[in-house]
N, C-alpha and C positions, 0 to 999 in steps of 0.2 A: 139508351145511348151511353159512350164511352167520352168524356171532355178530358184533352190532353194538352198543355201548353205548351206551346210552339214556338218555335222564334221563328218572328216573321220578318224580323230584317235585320241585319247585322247594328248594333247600336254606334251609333258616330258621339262620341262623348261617353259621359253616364247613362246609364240604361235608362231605360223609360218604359213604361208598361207598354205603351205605341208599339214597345220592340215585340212586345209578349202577345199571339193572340191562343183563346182557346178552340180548338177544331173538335168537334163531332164528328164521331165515329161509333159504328155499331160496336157493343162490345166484344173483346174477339172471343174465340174459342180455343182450347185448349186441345194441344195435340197430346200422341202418348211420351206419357212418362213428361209432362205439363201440370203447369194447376192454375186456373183461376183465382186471382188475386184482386179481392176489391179492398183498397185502399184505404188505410183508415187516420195512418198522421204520416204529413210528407216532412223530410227536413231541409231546411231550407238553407243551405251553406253558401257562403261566398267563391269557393274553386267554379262551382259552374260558370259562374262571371269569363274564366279565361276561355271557356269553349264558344262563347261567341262570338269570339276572333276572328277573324280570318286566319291567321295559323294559329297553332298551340305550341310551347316550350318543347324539342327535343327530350322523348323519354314520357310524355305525359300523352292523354286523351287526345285524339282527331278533331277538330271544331266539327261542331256544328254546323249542318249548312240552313240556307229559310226555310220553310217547312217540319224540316227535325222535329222533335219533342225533345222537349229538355230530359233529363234525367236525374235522379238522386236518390240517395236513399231515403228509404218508406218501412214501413208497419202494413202489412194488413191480414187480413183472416181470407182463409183459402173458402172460395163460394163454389168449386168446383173441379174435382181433381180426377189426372187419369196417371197418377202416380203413386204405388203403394205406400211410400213412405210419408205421404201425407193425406189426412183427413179435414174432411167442411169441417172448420171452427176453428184450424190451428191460425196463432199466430204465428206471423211470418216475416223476416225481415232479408228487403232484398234493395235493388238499387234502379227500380223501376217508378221511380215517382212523379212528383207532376201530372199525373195522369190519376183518371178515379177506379179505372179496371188496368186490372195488368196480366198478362199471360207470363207466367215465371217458369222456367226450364232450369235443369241442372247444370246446362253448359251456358248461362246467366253469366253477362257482362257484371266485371267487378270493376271499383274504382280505386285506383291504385294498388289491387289485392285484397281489398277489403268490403266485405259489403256479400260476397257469395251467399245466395239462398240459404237461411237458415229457421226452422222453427224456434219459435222465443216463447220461455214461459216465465212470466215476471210475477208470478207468486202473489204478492198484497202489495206491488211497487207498483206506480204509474207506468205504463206499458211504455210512454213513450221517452221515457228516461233512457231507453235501451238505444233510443236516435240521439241522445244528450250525452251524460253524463256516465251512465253503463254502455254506450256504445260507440261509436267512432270519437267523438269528442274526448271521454275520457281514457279510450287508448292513447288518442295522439297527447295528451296531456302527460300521460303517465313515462310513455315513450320516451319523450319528451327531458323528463324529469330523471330518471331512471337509469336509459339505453346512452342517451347520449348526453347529457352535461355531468353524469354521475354526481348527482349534489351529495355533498354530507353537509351536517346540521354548521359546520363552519363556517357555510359559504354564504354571502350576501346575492340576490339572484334577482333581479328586475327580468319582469313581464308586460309586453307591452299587449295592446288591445285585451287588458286584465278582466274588461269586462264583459267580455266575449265570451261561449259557447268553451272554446280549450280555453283560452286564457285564464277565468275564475275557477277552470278545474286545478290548472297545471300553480295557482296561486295559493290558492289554498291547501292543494295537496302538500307543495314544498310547505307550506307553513306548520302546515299538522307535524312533520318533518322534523322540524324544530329549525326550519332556514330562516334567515330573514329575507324577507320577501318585500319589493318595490311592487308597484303595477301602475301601469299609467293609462288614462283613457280620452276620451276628448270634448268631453262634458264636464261642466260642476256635478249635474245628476250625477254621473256615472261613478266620478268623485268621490262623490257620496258614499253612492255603493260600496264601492271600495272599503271605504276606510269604516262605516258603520256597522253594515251586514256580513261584510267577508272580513274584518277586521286587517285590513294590512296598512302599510301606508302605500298615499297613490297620491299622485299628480295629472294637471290636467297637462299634454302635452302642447298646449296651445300659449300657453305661456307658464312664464317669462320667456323663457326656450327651452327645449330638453337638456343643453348641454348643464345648463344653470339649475336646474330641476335635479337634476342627480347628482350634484355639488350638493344640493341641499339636504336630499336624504342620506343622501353614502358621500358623505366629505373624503375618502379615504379610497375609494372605487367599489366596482362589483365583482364579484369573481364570476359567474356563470349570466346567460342572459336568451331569454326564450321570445323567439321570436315569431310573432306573428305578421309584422308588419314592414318590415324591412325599409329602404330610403333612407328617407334622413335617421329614424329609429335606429336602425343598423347601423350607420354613421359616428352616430353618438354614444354607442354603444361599445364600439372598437375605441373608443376614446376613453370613457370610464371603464373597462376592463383592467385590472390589476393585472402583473404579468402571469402568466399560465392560464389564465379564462380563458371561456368556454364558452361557444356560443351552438346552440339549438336551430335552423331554421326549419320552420314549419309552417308558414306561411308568409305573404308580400303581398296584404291587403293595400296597401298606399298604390300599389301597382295594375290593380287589377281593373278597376271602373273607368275605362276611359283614359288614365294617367299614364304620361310615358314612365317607364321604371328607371327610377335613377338609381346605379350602384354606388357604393361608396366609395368616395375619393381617398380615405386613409386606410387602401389595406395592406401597406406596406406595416400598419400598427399591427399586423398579426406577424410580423417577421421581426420586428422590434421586440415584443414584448411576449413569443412563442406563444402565441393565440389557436386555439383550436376552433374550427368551426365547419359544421356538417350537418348537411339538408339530410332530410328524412321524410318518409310514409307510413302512416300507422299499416296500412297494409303488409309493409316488409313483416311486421312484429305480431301478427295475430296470435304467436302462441302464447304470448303475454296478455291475453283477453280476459282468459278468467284469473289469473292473480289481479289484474286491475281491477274485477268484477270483488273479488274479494274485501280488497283494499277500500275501495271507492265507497261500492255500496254499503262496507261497515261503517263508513264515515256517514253516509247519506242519511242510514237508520238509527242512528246515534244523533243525529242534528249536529252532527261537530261540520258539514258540511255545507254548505247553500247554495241551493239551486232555484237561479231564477227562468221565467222562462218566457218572450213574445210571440203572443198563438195568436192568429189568424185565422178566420173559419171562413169554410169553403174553398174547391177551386178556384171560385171565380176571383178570392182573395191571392192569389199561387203567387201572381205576376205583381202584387202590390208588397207583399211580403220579400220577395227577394230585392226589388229596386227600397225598399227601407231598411232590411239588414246591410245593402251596399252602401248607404249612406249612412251610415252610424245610426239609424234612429229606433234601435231595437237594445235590450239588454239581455244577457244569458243567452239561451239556445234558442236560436226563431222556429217556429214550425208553424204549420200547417194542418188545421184539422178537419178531415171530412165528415161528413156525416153518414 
């Protein structure tokens, strides 16, 4: 049998596993020019959170209705294929997750343009760093860094949710850089993290306040500022902006669980002080994949990098793992490992 996790009711607040159940299903079968895909590390990102919405943002995925199976990107080795281009044993990463079998086609649903069927061959690299740090995470990190804040080593650059999956990529990436880099997160642990293992400075954003938080690191302002988390973060962030910053958005975690999204009330400070500021999709940027792959993984295999990671084993873990990366109680990349 085939276990796929489902949303079984639209979530009223923060999600709860109650939301998530798992349904059985014979495993399917592969048509032509198809492959069998059993699953081997799912990843477990917080954007799914908006598809159980009742609607979704203009320009983004369709919600989810109950029944659905969640979706995401995954890893797994081809168990059965009626496609030449692929043979049993390849690795494979596609955007069919949550699920233990998956049937993968070439006209395979992408998310946001990124994630299309691809074989992966990760050499003597943990396979599923290709769902972390060599794959969606550290494109948007790099994107990020790169496409749209264009840092040179000049710039002072605050990161928020630093501790996250992009955020300790796109942190320590800038820092390798030679930037100076902020990161805030919302933990002492996480804190920690920060300023120990990833070496930058970091605050908790829980206190004093954030306004007063970035007074204290950058008395003088920040010039670029990557965001993942938008609200009050964004807020404060159009506040500490020196004139000509630059802002990143690539995510609006504070908005996502339940929380109504609040915009910021000062964005007249981008006409004040000629603020630049543009969302983004690592999807648009794939042909930037393997120079990030270059970039990244030499850092990885060098230790100049650090990748933490909270895994969770089994399906039956799918629905526990996402309601604790949405409440902060995860660090680095959350995944999912099957057996």
């Amino acid at each position: 049998m085939n276990r796929r996790l489902c949303l079984a009711r639209r979530p009223a607040g923060k999600l709860t596993t109650t939301d998530l159940v798992l349904i059985d299903e014979p495993v399917p079968v592969p048509g032509p020019g198809e492959v069998l895909v059993r699953n081997t590390w799912l990843s477990i990102d917080p954007s799914i959170r908006i598809r159980l919405a009742e609607t979704t943002p203009d320009g983004y995925l369709p919600p989810l209705r109950p029944g659905d199976a969640l979706s995401g990107l995954a890893l797994g080795v081809v168990a059965e294929t009626r496609n030449p281009d692929y043979a049993v044993g390849d690795l494979v990463s596609h955007t069919l997750g949550y699920r233990e079998f998956a049937v993968v086609g070439t006209g395979a649903q992408t998310l946001g343009g990124y994630g299309a069927p691809t074989r992966v061959d990760p050499g003597d690299l943990p396979p599923q760093w290709f769902l972390g740090p060599l794959g969606s995470a550290g494109l948007t990190a790099y994107v990020g860094l790169v496409e749209i804040l264009e840092l040179s080593a000049a710039d002072t650059l605050w990161v928020s949710s630093a501790a996250g999956a992009v955020g300790a990529v796109a942190a320590q990436l800038a820092a390798l850089r030679g930037v100076t880099v902020l990161g805030s997160a919302g933990s002492p642990d996480k804190v920690a993290y920060l300023r120990d293992e990833l070496g930058i400075a970091a605050f908790d954003y829980h206190e004093p306040t954030l306004a007063e938080s970035l007074a204290a690191l950058a008395p003088t302002g920040i010039d670029a500022y990557f965001d993942n988390v938008g609200g009050d973060h964004l807020t404060a962030a159009l506040d500490a902006l020196r004139p000509q910053g630059r802002v990143a958005l690539c995510g609006a975690v504070s908005g996502y669980d339940g929380a109504a999204p609040a915009g910021p009330p000062n964005l007249f400070t981008m006409v004040a002080k000629g603020l630049r500021m543009r969302g983004f999709r690592a999807g648009s940027f794939n042909y930037l994949e393997q120079p990030m792959r270059v970039e990244v993984g030499g850092h990885l295999a060098a230790g100049r990098l650090v990748h933490r990671e909270s895994i969770f084993d089994g399906i039956e873990q799918a629905a526990a793992a996402l309601v604790a990366m949405l409440a902060g109680a995860t660090t680095g990349k959350t995944l999912c490992r099957l057996a």
